[in-house]
C-alpha positions as CSV (number, residue, x, y, z in Angstrom):
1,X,-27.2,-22.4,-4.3
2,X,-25.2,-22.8,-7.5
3,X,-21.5,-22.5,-7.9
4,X,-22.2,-20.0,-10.8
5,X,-24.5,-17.9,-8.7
6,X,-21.8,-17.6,-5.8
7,X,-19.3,-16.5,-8.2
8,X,-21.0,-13.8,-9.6
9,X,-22.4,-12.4,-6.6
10,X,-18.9,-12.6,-5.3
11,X,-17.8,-10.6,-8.1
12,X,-20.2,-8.2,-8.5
13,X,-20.6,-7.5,-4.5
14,X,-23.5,-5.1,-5.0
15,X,-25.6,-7.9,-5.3
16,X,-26.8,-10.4,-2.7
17,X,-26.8,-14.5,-3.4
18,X,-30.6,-14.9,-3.5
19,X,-30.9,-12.3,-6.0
20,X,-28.5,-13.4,-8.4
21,X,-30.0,-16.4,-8.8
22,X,-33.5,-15.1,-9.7
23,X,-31.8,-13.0,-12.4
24,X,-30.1,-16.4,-14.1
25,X,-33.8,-18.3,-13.3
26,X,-35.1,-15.7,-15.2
27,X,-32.8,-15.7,-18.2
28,X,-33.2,-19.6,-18.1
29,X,-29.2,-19.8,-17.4
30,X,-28.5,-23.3,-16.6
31,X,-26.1,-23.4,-13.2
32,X,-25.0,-26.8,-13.7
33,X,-22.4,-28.3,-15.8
34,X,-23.2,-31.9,-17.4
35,X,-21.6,-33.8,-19.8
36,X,-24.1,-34.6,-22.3
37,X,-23.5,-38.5,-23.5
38,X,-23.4,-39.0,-27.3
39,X,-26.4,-39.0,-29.6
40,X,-26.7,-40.3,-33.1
41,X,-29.0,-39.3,-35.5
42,X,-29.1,-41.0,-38.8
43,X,-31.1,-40.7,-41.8
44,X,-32.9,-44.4,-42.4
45,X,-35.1,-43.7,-45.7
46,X,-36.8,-41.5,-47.8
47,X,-39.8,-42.1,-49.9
48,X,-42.0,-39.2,-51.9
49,X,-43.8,-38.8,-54.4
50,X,-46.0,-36.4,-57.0
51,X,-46.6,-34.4,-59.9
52,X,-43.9,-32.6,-61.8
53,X,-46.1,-30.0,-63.7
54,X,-43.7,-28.3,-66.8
55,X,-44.5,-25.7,-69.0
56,X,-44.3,-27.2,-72.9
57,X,-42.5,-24.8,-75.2
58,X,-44.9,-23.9,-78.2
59,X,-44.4,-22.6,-81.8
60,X,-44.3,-19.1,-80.8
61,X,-41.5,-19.7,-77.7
62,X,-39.6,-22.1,-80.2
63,X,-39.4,-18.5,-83.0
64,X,-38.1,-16.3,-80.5
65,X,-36.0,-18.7,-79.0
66,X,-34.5,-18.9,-83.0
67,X,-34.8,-15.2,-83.5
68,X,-32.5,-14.9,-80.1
69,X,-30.2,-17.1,-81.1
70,X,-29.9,-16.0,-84.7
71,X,-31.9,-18.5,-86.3
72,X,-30.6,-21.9,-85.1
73,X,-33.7,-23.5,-83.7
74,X,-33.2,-24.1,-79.5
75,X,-35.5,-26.6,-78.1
76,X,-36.1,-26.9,-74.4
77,X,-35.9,-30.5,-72.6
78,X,-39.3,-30.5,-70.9
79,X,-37.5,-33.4,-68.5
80,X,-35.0,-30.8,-67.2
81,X,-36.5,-30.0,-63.8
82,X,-35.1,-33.4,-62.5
83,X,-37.2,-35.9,-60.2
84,X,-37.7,-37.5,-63.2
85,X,-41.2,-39.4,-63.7
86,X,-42.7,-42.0,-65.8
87,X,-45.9,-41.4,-68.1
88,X,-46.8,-38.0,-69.0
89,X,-50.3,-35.9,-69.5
90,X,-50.3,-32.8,-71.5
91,X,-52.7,-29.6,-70.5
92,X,-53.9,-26.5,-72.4
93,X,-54.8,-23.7,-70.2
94,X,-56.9,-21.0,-71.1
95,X,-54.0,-19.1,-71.7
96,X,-52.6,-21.1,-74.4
97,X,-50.1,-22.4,-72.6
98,X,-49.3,-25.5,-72.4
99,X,-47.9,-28.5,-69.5
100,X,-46.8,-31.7,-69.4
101,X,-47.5,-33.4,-66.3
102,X,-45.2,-36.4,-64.9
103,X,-45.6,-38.4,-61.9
104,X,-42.7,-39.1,-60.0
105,X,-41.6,-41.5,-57.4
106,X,-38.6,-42.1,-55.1
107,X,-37.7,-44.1,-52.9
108,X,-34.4,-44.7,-51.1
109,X,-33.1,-46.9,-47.9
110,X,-29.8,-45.7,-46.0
111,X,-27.8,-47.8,-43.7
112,X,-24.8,-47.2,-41.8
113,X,-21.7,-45.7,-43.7
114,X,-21.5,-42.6,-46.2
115,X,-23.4,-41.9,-49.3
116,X,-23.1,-39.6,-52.4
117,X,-25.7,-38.1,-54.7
118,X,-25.1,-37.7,-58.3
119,X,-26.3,-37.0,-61.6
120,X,-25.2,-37.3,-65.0
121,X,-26.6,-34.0,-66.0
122,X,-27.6,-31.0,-63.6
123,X,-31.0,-29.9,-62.6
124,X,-31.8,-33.9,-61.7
125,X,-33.1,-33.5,-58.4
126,X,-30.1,-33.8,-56.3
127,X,-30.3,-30.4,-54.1
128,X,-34.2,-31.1,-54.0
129,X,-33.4,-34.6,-52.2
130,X,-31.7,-32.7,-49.6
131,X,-33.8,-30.0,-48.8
132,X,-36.7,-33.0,-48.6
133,X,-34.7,-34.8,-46.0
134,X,-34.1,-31.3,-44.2
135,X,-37.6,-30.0,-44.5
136,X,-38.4,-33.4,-42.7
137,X,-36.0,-33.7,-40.2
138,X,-36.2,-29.6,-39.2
139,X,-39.9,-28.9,-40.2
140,X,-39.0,-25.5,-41.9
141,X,-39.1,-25.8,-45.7
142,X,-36.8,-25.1,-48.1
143,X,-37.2,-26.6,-51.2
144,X,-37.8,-24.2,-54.5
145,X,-41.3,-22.9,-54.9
146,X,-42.3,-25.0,-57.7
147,X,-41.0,-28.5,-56.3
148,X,-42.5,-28.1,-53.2
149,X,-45.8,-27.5,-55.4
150,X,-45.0,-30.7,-57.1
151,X,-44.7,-32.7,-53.7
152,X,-47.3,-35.1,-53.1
153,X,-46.7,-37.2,-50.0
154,X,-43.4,-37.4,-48.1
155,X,-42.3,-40.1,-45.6
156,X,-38.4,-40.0,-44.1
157,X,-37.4,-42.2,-41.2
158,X,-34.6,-41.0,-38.8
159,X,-32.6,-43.4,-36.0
160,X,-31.9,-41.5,-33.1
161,X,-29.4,-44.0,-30.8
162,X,-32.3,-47.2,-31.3
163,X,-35.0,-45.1,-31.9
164,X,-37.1,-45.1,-35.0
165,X,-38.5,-41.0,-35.6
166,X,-40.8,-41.4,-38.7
167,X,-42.0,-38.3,-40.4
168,X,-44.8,-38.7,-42.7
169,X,-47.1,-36.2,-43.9
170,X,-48.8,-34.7,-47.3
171,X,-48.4,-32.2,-49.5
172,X,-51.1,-29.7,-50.4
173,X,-50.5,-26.8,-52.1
174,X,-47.3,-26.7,-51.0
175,X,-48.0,-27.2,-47.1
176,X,-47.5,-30.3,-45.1
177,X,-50.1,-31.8,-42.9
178,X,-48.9,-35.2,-41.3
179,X,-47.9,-36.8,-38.2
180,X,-44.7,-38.1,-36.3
181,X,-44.4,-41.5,-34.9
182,X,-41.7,-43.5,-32.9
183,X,-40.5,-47.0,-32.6
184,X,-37.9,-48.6,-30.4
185,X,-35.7,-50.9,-30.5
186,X,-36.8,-54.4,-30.8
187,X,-40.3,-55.7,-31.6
188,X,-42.0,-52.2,-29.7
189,X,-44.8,-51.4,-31.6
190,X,-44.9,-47.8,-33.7
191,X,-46.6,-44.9,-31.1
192,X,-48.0,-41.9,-32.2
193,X,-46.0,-38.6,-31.1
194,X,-47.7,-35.4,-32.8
195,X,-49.6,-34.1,-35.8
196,X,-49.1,-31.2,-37.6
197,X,-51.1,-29.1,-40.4
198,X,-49.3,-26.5,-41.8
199,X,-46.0,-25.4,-41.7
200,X,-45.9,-23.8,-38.3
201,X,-46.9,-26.5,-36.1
202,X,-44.6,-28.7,-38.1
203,X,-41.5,-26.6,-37.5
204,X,-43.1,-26.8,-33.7
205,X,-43.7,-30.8,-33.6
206,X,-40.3,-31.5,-34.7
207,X,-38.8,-29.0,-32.1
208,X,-40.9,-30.6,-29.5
209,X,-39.1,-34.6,-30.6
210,X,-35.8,-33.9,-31.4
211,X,-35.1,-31.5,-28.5
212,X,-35.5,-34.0,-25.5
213,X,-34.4,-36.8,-27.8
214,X,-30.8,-35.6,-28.6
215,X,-30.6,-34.2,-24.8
216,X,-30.5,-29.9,-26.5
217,X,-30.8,-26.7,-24.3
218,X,-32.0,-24.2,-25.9
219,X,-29.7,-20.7,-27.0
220,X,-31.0,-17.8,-24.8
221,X,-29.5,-14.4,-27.1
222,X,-30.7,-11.0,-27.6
223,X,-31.9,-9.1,-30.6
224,X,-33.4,-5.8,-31.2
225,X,-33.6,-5.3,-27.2
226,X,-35.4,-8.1,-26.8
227,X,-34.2,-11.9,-25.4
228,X,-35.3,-14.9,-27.6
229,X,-34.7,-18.5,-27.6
230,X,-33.2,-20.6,-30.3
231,X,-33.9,-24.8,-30.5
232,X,-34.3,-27.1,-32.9
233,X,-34.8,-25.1,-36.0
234,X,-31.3,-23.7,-35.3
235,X,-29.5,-27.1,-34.0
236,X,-30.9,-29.1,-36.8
237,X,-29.6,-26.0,-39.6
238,X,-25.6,-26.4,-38.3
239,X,-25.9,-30.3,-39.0
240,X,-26.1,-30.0,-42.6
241,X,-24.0,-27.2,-44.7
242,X,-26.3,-25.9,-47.7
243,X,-25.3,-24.3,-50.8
244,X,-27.7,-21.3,-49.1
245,X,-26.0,-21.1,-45.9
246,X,-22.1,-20.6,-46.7
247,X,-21.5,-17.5,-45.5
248,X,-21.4,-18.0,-42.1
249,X,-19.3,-20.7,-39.9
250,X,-22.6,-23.2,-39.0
251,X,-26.1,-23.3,-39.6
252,X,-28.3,-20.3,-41.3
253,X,-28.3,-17.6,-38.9
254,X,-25.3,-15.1,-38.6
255,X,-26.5,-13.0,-35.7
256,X,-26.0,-13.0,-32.3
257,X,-22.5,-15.2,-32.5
258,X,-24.8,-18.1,-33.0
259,X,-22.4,-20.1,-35.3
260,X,-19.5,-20.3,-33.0
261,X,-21.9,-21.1,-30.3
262,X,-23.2,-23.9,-32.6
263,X,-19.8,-25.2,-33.3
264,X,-19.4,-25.0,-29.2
């Protein structure tokens, strides 16, 4: 029997040892206090590519555009999306209007130490870096409509203490379909650990890795009546701070005193 169970049965006195403990077995309350030993995670690399697709202002756009601004002629910068690509192929639709298409491609290797991202201009691609490491590293996506759209094929690679966690997977319409494999240390050849094909079951894959891996319990609460879990969805949204997410202490969801339980 647990030290935890005695204590509240002690304290409550209506309720006998044996039947304390089946109430924390069944709220998945952990009765034993470990001291978790330190695990690093580390982003190693980022690669992706694809197709920026940009709506070309025409004649008509450029008038109004002049007519708004009382006659002095505005045109747009059809590079001002960011991610910015090489060659470019323009398209008519049926519509009449028209887009450029520009292939893109980055690719990026971290080490140890601290990094900045930055841009001479705004709208360069910056925020949509991040979201692409988080999207890979959490398996929930975040990224604007349109740039996820433009996505291709994503690849990031993670160091968890001397483990390699490589997430690599392509972009359809907008939904990823890939696979997760590690590597450890030394010369330990690359093993396969899941594949996903859509967005659920990546969010799932990603929760089944990094859970074991950085040594996680998961957050029993309670909402609307009803108890629920929270893993790596939650962990992985209080290690970064987003532009989206300031209005709370840690991470992206407010209820249920989950920040300060985060910051715990």
């Amino acid at each position: 029997m647990s030290e935890l169970g005695r204590a509240v049965a002690a304290k409550l006195k209506a309720y006998e040892l044996d039947e304390v403990e089946e109430v924390l077995r069944e709220a998945r309350i952990s009765t034993a206090a470990t001291v978790p030993k330190p695990v690093r995670l580390r982003v190693e690399q980022v690669a992706f590519h694809g197709i920026k697709r940009l709506r070309v202002p025409t004649q008509k756009d450029t008038a109004t555009d002049a007519a708004a601004s009382g006659g002095e002629e505005v045109k747009a910068d059809a590079d001002d999306a960011g991610l910015s690509g090489a060659s470019a192929r323009v398209e008519a639709a049926p519509s009449e209007t028209v887009f450029r298409e520009v292939p893109f491609n980055f690719s990026w290797k971290l080490g140890a130490g601290l990094y900045g991202v930055g841009s001479a201009q705004n709208l360069r691609g910056k925020s949509s870096l991040l979201e692409i490491i988080r999207w890979a590293l959490r398996g929930r996506c975040r990224l604007q409509s349109d740039v996820a759209l433009w996505l291709r094929h994503v690849t990031v690679m993670f160091l968890v203490n001397d483990e390699h966690i490589v997430v690599d997977f392509d972009v359809l319409d907008g939904v990823p379909r890939g696979s997760v494999t590690s590597q450890g240390g030394g010369s330990e050849r690359a093993r396969a650990v899941a594949q996903f094909s859509d967005h659920d079951s990546f969010e799932q894959v990603m929760d089944a890795v990094m859970m074991p891996l950085l040594q996680l319990q998961r957050i029993a609460s309670w909402q609307d009546d009803k108890a629920i879990e929270h893993a790596w969805v939650t962990y992985a949204g209080a290690l970064t701070v987003s532009s989206r997410g300031l209005d709370q202490l840690m991470g992206d969801i407010a209820f249920s005193g989950l920040p300060s339980r985060l910051l715990s």
